[in-house]
C-alpha positions in Angstrom: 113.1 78.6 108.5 110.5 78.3 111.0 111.5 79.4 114.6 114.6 81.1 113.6 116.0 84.3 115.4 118.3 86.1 114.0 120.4 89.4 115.3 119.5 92.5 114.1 121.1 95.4 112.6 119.5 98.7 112.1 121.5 100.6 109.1 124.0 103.0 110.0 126.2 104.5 108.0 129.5 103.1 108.7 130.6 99.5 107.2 130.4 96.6 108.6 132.0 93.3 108.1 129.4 90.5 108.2 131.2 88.1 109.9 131.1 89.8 113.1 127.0 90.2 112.4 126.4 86.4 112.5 124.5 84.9 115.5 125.0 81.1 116.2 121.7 79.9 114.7 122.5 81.7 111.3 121.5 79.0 109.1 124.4 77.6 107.0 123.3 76.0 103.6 125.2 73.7 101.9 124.7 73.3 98.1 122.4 69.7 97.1 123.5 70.9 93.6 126.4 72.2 91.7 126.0 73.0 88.1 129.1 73.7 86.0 128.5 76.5 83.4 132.0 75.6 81.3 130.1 72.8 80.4 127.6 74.5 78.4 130.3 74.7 75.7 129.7 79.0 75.8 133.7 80.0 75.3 135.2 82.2 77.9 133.0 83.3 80.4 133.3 85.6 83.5 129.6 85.8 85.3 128.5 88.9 86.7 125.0 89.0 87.0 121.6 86.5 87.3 118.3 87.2 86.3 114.6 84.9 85.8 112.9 85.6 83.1 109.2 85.2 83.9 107.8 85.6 80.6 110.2 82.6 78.9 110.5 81.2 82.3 114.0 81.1 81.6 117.2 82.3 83.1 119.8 85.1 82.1 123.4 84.9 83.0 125.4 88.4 82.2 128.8 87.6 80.8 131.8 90.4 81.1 134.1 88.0 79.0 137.9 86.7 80.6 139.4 89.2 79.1 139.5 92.8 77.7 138.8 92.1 73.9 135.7 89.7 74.6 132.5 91.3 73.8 129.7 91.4 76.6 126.8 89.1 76.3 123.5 87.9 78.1 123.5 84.1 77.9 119.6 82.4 78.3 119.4 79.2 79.9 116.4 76.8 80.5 115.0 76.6 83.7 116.9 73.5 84.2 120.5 75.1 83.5 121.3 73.0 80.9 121.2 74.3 77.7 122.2 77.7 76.0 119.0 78.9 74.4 120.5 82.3 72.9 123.5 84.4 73.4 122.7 88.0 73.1 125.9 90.5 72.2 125.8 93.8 74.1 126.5 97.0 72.4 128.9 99.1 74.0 127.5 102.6 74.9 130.4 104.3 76.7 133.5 106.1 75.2 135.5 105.8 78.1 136.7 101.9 77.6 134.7 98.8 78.0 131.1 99.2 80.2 131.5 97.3 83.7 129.0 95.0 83.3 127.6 93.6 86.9 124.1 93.1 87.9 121.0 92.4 85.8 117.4 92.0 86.9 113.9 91.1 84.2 111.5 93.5 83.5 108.2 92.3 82.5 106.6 95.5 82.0 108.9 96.3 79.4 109.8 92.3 78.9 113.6 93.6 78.8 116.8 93.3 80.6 118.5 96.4 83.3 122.0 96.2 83.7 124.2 98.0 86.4 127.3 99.0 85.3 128.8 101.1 87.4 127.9 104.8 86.7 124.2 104.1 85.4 121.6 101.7 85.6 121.0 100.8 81.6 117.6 98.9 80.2 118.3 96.9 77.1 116.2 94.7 75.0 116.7 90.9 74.2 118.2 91.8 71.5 121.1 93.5 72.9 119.7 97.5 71.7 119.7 100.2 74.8 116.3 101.6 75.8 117.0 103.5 79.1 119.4 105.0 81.0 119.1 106.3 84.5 122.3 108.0 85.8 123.3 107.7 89.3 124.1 111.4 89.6 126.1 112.0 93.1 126.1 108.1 93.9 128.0 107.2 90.6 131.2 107.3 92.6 130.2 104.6 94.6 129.3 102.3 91.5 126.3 100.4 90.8 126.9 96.6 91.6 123.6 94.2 92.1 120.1 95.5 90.8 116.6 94.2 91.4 112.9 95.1 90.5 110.2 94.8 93.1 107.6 93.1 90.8 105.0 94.5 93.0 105.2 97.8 92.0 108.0 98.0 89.5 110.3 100.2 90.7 114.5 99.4 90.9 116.8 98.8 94.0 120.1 99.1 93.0 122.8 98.4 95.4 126.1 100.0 95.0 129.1 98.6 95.8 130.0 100.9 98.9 127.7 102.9 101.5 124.7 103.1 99.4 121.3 101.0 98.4 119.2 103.1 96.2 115.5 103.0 95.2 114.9 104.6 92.1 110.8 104.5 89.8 110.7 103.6 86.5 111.5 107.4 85.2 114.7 107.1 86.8 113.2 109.2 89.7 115.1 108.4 93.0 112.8 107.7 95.7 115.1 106.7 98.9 118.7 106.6 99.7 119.8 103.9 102.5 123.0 103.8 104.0 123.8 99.8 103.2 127.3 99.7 103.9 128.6 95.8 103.9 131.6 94.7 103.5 132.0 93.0 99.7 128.5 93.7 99.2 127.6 92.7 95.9 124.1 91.2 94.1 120.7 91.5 94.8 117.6 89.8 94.7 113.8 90.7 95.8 111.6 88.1 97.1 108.1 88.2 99.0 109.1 92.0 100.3 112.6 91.4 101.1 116.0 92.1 99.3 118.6 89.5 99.7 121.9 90.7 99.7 125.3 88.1 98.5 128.3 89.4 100.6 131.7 88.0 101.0 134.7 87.6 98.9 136.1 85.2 100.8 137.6 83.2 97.3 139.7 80.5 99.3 137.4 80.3 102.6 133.5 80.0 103.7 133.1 83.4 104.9 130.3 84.0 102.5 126.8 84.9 103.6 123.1 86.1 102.7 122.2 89.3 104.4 118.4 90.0 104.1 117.2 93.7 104.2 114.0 94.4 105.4 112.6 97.7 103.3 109.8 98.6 105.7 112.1 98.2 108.9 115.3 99.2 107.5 116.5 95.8 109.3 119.5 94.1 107.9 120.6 90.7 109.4 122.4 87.6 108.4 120.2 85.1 107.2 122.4 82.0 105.7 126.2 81.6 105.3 126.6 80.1 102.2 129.1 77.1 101.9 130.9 76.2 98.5 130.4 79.6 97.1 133.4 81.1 97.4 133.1 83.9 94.3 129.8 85.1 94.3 128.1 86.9 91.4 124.7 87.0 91.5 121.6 85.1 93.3 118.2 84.1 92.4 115.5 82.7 94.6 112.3 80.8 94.0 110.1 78.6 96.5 112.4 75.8 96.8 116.1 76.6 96.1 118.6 79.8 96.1 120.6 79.7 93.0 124.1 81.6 93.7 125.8 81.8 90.4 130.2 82.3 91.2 132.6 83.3 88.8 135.7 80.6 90.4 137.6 81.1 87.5 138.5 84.5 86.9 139.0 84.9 90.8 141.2 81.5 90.8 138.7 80.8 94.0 138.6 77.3 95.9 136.6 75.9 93.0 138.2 77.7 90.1 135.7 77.5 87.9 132.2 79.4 86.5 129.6 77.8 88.9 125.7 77.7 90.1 125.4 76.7 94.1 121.6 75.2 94.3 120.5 75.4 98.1 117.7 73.8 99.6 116.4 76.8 102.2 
């Protein structure tokens, strides 16, 4: 990444479609690696959401099921992405239908599991039970999508599907409001200060990027456009790879399948 300039955006609060935001040295990524999660033999599966565990060293992959009568589950994976290590069932705490399962992000303070799900930000345990809620109050309209936690000082960005990315402490306190307002924004991830930010739902094309938002400057640029991920559903990064998890299947996307892009950055 050395040497690379890319255009800036300051936030405004109006949407913007990040295909007109890319400069020509964006850097596109194309996957070294594509793992196929129907092979893990896990039944029907519709991911929406990508966690690490740093405690197990593991990795969680929310489930919302194919279809409406399929119960929601956390599926644990080795670091590798090869083998099912436990499937957790989710209890359903809502009386108004089935909970819209997106985002999930580890805590290690409480070595537990937050879910977005539209309305709220919910903290289960690995065994499935629910141990917090924080309600989005006035931005529940706009529907929790992607969640994060800045292991730094672990507090919760939460990014909504439209207009808003929201920073809440543990107690469910909202510190800050920003106006985020990307066309198909989606997941989240934190890492070394900055949230990166999946957007595009461009399920037959590659108009899919990275958008990294700087916290301290309120910054927001394009950072990669991401090639052979054409449903996107969550996103990890470590020091060597981004991990874009897709959900082909339930989208009937260029590669109709449930999928993990690895990207050499």
């Amino acid at each position: 990444m050395s040497g690379l300039v890319i255009k800036e955006h300051r936030l405004e609060n109006v949407k913007i479609d990040a295909s007109t935001m890319v400069a020509d040295n964006c850097k596109e990524l194309i996957p070294t690696t594509i793992i196929y999660l129907d092979e893990l033999e896990t039944g029907n599966f519709t991911s929406t959401g990508f966690t690490y565990d740093s405690a197990n060293q593991t990795i969680w992959i929310a489930d919302h099921g194919t279809d409406s009568g399929d119960k929601l589950r956390l599926i644990e994976l080795d670091s590798k992405l090869k083998k099912v290590l436990q499937e957790v069932q989710i209890e359903n705490y809502t009386n108004d239908g089935k909970l819209n399962l997106q985002g999930i992000a580890y805590d290690p303070i409480d070595d537990a599991i937050w879910i977005a799900v539209g309305d709220s930000i919910q903290e289960i345990s690995k065994r499935g039970k629910l141990t917090k809620v924080i309600d989005l109050g006035k931005y529940k309209k706009y529907q929790a999508n992607g969640i994060c936690m800045d292991n730094e000082d672990h507090t919760l960005w939460v990014l909504c599907y439209n207009k808003y990315m929201l920073h809440f402490d543990r107690e469910g306190n909202l510190l800050k409001s920003y106006p985020v307002n990307i066309k198909d924004q989606d997941m989240i991830y934190m890492y070394n200060g900055l949230i990166y930010i999946t957007v595009g739902a461009d399920y037959k094309g590659e108009e899919n990027y990275c958008v990294v938002f700087d916290t301290q400057t309120e910054n927001i640029k394009i950072q990669y456009k991401l090639y052979q991920s054409y449903a996107v559903e969550g996103i990890y990064i470590d020091e060597d790879y981004i991990y874009i998890v897709n959900d082909g299947a339930f989208h009937n996307a260029m590669i109709p399948r449930t999928y993990i892009s690895v990207y050499e950055y």
